[in-house]
Structure formats: structure tokens, C-alpha cells
C-alpha positions in Angstrom: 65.1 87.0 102.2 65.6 85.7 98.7 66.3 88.1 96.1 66.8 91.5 98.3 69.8 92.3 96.4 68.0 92.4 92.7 67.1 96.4 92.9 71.1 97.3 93.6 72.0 95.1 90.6 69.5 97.1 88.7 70.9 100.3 89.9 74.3 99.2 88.9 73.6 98.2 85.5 71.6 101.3 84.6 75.2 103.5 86.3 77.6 101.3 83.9 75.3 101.6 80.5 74.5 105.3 81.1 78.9 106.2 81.7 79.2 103.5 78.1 76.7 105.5 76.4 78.0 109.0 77.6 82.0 107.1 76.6 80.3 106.2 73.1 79.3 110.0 72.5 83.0 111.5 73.4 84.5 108.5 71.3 82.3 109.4 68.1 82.5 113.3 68.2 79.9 115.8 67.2 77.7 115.9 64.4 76.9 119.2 62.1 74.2 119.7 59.6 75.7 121.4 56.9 73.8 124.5 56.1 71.7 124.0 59.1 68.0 123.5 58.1 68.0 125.1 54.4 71.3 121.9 54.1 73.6 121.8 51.6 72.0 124.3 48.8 72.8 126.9 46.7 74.8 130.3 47.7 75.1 129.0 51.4 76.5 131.0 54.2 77.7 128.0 56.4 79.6 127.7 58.9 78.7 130.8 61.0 81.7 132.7 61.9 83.0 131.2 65.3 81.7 128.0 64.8 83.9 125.3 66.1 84.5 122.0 64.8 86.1 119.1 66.2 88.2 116.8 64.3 86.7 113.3 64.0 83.6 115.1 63.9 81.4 114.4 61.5 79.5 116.7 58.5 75.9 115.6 57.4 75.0 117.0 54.1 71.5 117.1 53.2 70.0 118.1 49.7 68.0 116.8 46.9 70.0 113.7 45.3 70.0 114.9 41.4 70.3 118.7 42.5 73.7 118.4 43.9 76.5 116.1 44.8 79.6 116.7 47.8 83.0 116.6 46.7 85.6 116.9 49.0 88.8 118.5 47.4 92.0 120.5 48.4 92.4 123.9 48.4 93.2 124.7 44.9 90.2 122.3 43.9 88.3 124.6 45.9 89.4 127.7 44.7 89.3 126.6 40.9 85.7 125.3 41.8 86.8 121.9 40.2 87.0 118.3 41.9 90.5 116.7 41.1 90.9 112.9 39.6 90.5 110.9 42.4 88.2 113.7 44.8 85.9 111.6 47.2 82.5 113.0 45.5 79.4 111.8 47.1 75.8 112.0 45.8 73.2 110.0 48.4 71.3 113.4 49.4 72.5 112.8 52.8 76.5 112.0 53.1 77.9 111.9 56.5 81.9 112.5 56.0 84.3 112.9 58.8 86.9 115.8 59.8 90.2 115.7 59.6 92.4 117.7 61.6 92.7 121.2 60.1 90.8 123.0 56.8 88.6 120.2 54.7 87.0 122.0 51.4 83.6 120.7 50.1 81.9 122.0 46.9 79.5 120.8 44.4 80.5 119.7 41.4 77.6 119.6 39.5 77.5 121.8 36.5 78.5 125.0 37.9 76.7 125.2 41.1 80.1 126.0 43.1 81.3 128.7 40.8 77.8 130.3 40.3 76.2 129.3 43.2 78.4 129.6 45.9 78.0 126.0 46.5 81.6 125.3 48.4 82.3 125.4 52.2 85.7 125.5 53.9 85.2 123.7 57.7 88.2 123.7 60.3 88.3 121.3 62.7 90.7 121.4 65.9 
């Protein structure tokens, strides 16, 4: 009979795209929301203690566009609550940056949100 073997063809196609899809999600890593549904805002308590990050992952900050800004500095940025010359400083309202191996520090640098309003996250990805 012509055409018996279409349904097995099928079958095999759907096997191949669903182990590419499932390769495509290991490839690209996870995905956090920064500050979970209240985002990236001020005097945030984010990440939880225990949360685990994998490097390559990536960090989705979400907040109002002329509130706030993300800039991602070193440690003694962070702890001065400054950005440094040359600081990759985003300011969509919904950046998506990727980990590095190790502690990446975020703040805002608008104004004084990170000093006064706690606005500055520390994330350590394995």
C-alpha cells in the first residue's frame, strides 16, 4: 500500500524536534525575574537566600522605564552605590543581562535609589 510509512515519519519528526527543543533549553540556561513579581523596585529583598543561579543564565529586570535604570558594576561600585566610567547601565524597563561565572552586582543608578532605596542586588551564579 502506498504511503503506509507516513505516520512513522511523523512520529520520528515530532521525537527529533521535541530532544532539539529540550537541547535548545539546556543550551540557553534559566531565566530569573529579578525581584519576582514586585521586579526590579525599590528596597528589594531579591534573591531569596538559597536561590541558585546558573552561569549563562539570564536576569530579566522589569520596572517602570524613567523610575529606574540597571547598572551592572563591580564590587566596589556596588558598595559605593556608584556606577564606574564604562558600567554597562541599561534603561528599557525590561533588560535581560546574562551571568557570568561567580558574584555579578546590579544597582540603580538613578539619583540615589541604590543608596536610599536599597536598589542593588548581588547574584552568584555557579
Amino acid at each position: 500500500m502506498a504511503g503506509g510509512g507516513g505516520g512513522a515519519s511523523v512520529n520520528c519528526l515530532l521525537v527529533v524536534s521535541l530532544l532539539l527543543l529540550n537541547s535548545i533549553n539546556l543550551i540557553a540556561g534559566h531565566t530569573y525575574i529579578v525581584g519576582g513579581d514586585a521586579g526590579w523596585s525599590y528596597n528589594i529583598n531579591w534573591p531569596q537566600p538559597g536561590q541558585t543561579f546558573v552561569a549563562g543564565g539570564t536576569l530579566v529586570f522589569k520596572y517602570p522605564a524613567r523610575e529606574h535604570n540597571v547598572a551592572e558594576v563591580d564590587v566596589e561600585g556596588y558598595s559605593r552605590c556608584e556606577a564606574p566610567p564604562g558600567s554597562n547601565v541599561y534603561s528599557s524597563g525590561e533588560d535581560y543581562v546574562k551571568l557570568h561565572r561567580g558574584d555579578n552586582y546590579f544597582i540603580c543608578g538613578v539619583r540615589s535609589h541604590c543608596r536610599d532605596a536599597g536598589m542593588r542586588i548581588v547574584v552568584t551564579a555557579e
